[in-house]
Structure formats: C-alpha cells, structure tokens
FIFIZA-485822 format. One record per residue (C-alpha): x, y, z; residue number from 1. Coordinates in nm, 4 decimals, always signed. Layout:
BEGIN
+----------+----------+----------+-----+
|       c1 |       c2 |       c3 | seq |
+----------+----------+----------+-----+
|        X |        Y |        Z | NUM |
...
+----------+----------+----------+-----+
This chain:
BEGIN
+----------+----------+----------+-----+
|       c1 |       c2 |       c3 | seq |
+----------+----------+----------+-----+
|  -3.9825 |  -7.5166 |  +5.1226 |   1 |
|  -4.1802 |  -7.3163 |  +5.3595 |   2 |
|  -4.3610 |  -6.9614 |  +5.2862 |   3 |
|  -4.5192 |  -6.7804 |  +5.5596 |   4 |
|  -4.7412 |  -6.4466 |  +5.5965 |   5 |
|  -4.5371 |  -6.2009 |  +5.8192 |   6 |
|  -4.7206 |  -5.8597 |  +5.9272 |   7 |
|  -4.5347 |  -5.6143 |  +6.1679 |   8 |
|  -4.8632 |  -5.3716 |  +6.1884 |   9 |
|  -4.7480 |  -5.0349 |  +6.1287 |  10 |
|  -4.4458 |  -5.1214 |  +5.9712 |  11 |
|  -4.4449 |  -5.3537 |  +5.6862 |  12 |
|  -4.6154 |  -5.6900 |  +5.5525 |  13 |
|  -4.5310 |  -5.9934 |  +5.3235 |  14 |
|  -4.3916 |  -6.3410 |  +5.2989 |  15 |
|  -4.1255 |  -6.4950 |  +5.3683 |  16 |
|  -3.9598 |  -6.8366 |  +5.2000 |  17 |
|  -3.7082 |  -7.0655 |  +5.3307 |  18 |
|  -3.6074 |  -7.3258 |  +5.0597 |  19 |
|  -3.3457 |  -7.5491 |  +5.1719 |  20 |
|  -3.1567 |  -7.8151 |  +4.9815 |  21 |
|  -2.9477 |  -8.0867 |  +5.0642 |  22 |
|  -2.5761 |  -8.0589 |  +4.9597 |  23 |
|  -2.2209 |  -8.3011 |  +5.0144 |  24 |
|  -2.1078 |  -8.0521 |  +5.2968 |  25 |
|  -2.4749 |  -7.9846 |  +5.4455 |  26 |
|  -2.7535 |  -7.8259 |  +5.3335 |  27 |
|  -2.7822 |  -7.5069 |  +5.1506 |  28 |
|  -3.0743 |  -7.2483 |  +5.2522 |  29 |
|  -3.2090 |  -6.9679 |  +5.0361 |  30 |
|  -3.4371 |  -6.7400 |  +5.2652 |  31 |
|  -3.6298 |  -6.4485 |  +5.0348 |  32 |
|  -3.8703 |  -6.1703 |  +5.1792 |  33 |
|  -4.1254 |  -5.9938 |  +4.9876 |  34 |
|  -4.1722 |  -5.7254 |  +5.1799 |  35 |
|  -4.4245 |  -5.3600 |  +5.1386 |  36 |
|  -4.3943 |  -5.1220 |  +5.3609 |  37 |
|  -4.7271 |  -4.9758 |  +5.5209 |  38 |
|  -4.6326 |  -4.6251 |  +5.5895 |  39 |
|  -4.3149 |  -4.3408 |  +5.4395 |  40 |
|  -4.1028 |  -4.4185 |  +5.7319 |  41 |
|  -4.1371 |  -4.7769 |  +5.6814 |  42 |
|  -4.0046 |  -4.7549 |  +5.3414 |  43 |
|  -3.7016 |  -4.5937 |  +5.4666 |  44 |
|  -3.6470 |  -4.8892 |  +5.7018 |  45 |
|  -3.7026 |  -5.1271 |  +5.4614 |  46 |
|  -3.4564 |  -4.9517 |  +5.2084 |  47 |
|  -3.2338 |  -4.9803 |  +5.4509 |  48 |
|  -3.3022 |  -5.3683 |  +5.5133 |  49 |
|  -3.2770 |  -5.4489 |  +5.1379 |  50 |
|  -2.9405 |  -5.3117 |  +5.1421 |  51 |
|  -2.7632 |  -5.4842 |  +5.4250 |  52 |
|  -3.0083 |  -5.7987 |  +5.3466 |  53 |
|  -2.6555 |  -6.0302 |  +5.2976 |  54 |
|  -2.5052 |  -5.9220 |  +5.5953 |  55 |
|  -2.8234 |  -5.9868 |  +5.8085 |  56 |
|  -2.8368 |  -6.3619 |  +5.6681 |  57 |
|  -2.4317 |  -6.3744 |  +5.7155 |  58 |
|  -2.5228 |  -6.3099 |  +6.1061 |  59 |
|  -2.8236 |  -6.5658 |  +6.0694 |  60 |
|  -2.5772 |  -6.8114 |  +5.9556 |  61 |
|  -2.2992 |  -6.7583 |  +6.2146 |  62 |
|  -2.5656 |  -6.7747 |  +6.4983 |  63 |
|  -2.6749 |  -7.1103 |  +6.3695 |  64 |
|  -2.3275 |  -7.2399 |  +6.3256 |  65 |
|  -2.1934 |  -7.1163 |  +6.6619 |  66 |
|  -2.5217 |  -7.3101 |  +6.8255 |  67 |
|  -2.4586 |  -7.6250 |  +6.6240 |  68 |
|  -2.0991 |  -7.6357 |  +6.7029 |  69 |
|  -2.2206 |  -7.6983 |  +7.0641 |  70 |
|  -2.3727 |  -7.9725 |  +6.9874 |  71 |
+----------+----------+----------+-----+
C-alpha cells in the first residue's frame, strides 16, 4: 500500500491510497481519495468528482491496459 499527501493549492487537499493485491488473473488495485475542498467552488468540483469517481478509475484502468497490451 502506498498513501500520499496531494495539495492542488486553491482547489482541494488530502491523501490518496493505492492498495494493490495480488490475484489468479493479476492483481487487483483499490485507489481511495480523501479529499476537502479549500474554497465554495471547489466543493462543487469535487461533488462533481465523487460522483463520476468509477468512471474516472474505469478510464485509469483502460489506459493501463491499452499500454500493457503493447508490451
């Protein structure tokens, strides 16, 4: 597992985790942010964020794939 500090100044601050595990078809990774915003609008963005959070990690995932498959 690895936990860093992340701070985009004027927008938000927090930590993220990437805890991966080792599975029979590859390895599974769980990525969490624990995010606060800093200022209203920030909020709004983060909101927004939160709710597509599984579709940003799907498009993580592809990206990785697609680059592996070059391999």
């Amino acid at each position: 597992m690895v936990r860093y500090a992340r701070v985009a100044p004027g927008e938000d601050a927090g930590t993220v985790t990437v805890a991966c595990t080792a599975e029979d078809a590859g390895t599974k990774v769980e990525v969490t942010y624990d995010l606060t915003a800093l200022t209203p609008e920030a909020a709004t963005e983060l909101r927004l964020f939160a709710n597509d959070y599984d579709a940003y990690i799907d498009g993580w995932r592809r990206r990785i794939e697609a680059l592996l498959a070059q391999e």
